[in-house]
N, C-alpha and C positions, 0 to 999 in steps of 0.2 A: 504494500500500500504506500500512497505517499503520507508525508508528515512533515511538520515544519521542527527544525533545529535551530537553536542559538548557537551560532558558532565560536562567537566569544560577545563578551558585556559590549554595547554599542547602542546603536542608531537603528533603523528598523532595515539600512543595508547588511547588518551581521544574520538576518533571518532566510535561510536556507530551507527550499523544500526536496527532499530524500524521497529515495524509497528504502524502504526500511522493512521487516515482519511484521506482519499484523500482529496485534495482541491475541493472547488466547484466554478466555475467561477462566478465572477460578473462581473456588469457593464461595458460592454465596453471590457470585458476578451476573451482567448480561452483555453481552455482546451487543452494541450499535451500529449499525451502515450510518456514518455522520452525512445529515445532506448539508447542513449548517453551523459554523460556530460564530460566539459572541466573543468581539475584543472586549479586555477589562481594564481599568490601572493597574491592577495587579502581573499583568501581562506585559505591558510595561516596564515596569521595576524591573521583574523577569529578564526582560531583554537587556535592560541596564545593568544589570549583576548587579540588585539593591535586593531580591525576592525570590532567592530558592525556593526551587518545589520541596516539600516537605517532606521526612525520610520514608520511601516506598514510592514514591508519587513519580510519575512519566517524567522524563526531563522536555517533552513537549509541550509546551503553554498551550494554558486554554482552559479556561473552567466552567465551560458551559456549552451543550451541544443540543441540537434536534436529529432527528433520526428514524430509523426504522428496528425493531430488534428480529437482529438476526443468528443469534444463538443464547447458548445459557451452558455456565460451570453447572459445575454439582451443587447441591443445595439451597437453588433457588426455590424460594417459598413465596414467591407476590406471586401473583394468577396473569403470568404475561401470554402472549400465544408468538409464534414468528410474524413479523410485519408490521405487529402495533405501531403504530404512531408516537413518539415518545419524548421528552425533555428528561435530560440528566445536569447534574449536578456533579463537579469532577475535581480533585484536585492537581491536575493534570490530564493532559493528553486529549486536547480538545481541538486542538487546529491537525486534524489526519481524516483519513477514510473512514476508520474505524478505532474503536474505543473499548475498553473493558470498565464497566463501574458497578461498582454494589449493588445491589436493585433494589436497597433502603432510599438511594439517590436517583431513581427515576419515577416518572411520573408519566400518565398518559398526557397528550397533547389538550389543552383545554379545547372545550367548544369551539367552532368558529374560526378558530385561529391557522391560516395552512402553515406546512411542514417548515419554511423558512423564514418567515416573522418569530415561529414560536421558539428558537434558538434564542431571542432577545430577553426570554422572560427568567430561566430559571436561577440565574445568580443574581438578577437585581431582586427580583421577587422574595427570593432564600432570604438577601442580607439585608430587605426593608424590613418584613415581617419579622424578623427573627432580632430585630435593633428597637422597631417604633414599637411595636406589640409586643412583643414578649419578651424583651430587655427592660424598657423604658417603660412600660403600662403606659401607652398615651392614653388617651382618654376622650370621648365625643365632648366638644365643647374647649378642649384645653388650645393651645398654642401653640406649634413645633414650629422651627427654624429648620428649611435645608439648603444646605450651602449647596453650591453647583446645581443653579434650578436647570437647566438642560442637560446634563450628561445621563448618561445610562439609569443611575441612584438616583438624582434628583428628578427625574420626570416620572420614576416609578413613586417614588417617596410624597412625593405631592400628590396623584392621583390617588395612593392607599389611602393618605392621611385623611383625604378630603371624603374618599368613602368612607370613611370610621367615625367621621365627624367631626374632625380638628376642623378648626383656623390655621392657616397653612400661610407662614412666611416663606419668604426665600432671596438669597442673593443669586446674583450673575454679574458679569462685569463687562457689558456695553446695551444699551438702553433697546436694542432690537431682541438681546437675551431677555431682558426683563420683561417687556410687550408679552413674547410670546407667552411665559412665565404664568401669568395673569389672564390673560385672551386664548390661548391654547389650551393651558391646561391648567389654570382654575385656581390657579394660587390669591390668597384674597390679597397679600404685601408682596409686593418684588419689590428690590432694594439693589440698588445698582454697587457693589460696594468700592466703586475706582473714584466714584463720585461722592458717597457718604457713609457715615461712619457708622457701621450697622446698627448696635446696640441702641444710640441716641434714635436712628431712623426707625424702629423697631417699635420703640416706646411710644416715639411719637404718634404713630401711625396705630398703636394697639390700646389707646387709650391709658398714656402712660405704664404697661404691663408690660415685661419683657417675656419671655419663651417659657411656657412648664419643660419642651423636650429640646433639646438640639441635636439634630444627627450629621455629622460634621465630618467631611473627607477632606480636610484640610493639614489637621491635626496642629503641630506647638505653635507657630504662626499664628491661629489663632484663639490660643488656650484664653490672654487673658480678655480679649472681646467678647467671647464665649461666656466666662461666666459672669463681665460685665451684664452681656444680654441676657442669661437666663432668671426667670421668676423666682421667689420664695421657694423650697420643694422642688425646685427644677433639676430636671436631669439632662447633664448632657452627653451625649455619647459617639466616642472619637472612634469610627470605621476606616481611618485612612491617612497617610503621613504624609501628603502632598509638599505641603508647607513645613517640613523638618520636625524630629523625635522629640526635641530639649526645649521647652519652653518655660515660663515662670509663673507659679499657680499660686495666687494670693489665696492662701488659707483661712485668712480672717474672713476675707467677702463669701466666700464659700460658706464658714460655718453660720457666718451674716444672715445666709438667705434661707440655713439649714440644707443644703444642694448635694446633688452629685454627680459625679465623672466616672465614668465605665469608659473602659476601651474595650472592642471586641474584635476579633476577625474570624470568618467563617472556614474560611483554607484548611488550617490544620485541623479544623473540629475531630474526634473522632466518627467512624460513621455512624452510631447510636445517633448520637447528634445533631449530625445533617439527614437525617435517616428521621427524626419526631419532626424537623424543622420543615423538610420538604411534603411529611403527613400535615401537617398545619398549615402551608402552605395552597396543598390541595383543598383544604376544607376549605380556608378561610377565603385564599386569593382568587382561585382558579372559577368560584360563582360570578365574580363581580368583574375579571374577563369577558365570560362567557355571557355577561351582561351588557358589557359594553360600559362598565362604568370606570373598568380600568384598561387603556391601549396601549398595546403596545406597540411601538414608536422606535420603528428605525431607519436612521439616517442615508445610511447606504450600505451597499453591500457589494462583495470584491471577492473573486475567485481567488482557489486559492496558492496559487500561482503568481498573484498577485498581491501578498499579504504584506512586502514592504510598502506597496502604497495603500495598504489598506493599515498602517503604522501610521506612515505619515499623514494620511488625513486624522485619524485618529489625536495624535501629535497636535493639530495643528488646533483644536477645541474649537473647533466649527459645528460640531457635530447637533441636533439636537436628536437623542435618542440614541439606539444602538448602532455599531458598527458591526456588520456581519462578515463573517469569510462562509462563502459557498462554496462545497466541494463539486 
């Protein structure tokens, strides 16, 4: 099969497509024919040599595929048949033909959605649900703040929030990201933040209240605006290191507001883990797809043959929505 290599930390020229063995499922595995995979940040890093795959995991990036299944190890126990339709959840090995993953980390394809939009949903899906709801407890009525209103997180994060009942802020950083932010997809605050100073902007605009949740890809960059912005009881919670590891967390304002700070990341989870996330997932996310109350949204899509310029548009944060590599 083919598969995409890092061939050393670089630019999205060091990505190499091989042919290489297919996987052979084990234990507990299923086999996938990939028709689609989803670019992440984390694929990114990856490629920069900031974000090893985790010990056991494919040295091929990619954490999220659509598919067909076309085999199975021993001891699969989900009720799949050959051909379903499927999205998996991957800690590697996503930009190939084919794929081996636990079948705790696959899901049928929701309603309505064909076989190559639905590549976009299951890593943003996993790591909104799994941060706003059952990290954070957001809450109908409360406030979240998400940073990056257009990328892959923010446009899913906004649509959940907004089916769950939040008040939904968000930054972006030029005034046609904001537009859409608010106009496309429902955000009641976009906050341009090149032009204003979120938190003050925030308040102002929330009837003097800052954020109960913040779910933030940013990370130390913006630790201390973060917890300037968030409410009494506010939780914020860091999914991403954009903005650098080392920041400075004023512990007074913190215990001030009574607040908190979670970091999470989904990658390593064990599969228990991603395996109850991706069942809640199904319950919760996958009606309100098939509803139409949550779309998903991608930008463009790029054979994969062409996955360096499917990098560098990525790279270039144009995007609104997902970025796909089709096989």
């Amino acid at each position: 099969m083919k598969a995409v290599y890092i061939s050393e930390p670089g630019g999205p020229e060091v990505l190499e497509v091989r042919d290489v063995d297919a996987p052979v499922p084990g234990q507990g595995e299923v086999l996938i024919d990939v028709v689609a995979a989803g670019l992440n940040r984390a694929d990114v890093q990856q490629r920069r040599g900031f974000y090893p795959p985790p010990p056991g995991a494919s040295e091929v990036p990619g954490l999220e595929v659509s598919g067909r299944i076309a085999g199975f190890g021993p001891g699969v126990s989900k009720p799949f048949s050959l051909g379903d339709k499927v999205v998996a959840l991957l800690a590697g090995g996503g930009y190939a033909q084919q794929v081996a993953v636990p079948a705790e980390q696959v899901l049928r394809v929701p309603d309505g959605v064909d076989l190559v939009t639905a590549a976009s949903l299951p890593e943003v899906a996993a790591t909104v649900y799994s941060n706003l709801i059952m990290t954070a407890q957001l809450q109908p009525g409360e406030t979240v703040l998400i940073h990056g209103a257009t990328g892959g997180i923010g446009t899913m994060a906004i649509q959940l929030a907004k089916a769950f009942g939040a008040k939904v802020a968000t930054t972006a950083g030029t005034e046609e990201k904001v537009s859409t932010a608010k106009a496309f997809l429902g955000a009641d605050i976009a906050i341009n933040y090149k032009e204003e100073d979120f938190p003050e902007s925030l308040r102002r605009q929330n009837g003097g209240k800052g954020a109960d949740v913040i779910l933030d890809v940013v990370g130390a960059k913006y630790l201390p605006q973060n917890v300037d912005a968030l409410a009494d009881y506010g939780r914020l919670v860091v999914i991403g290191l954009q903005g650098g590891t080392k920041g400075e967390l004023d512990l007074g304002l913190l215990l001030k507001k009574r607040a908190a700070v979670v970091a999470t990341a989904l990658r390593p989870r064990p599969v228990a883990e991603k395996g109850a996330i991706m069942t809640a997932v199904r319950d919760a996310v996958w009606p309100l797809v098939a509803d139409g109350r949550i779309r998903p949204l991608v930008a463009k899509t790029f054979p994969l043959d062409q996955v360096g310029d499917a990098h560098r548009y990525f790279d270039s944060g144009d995007h609104v929505g997902k970025v796909l590599l089709v096989m």
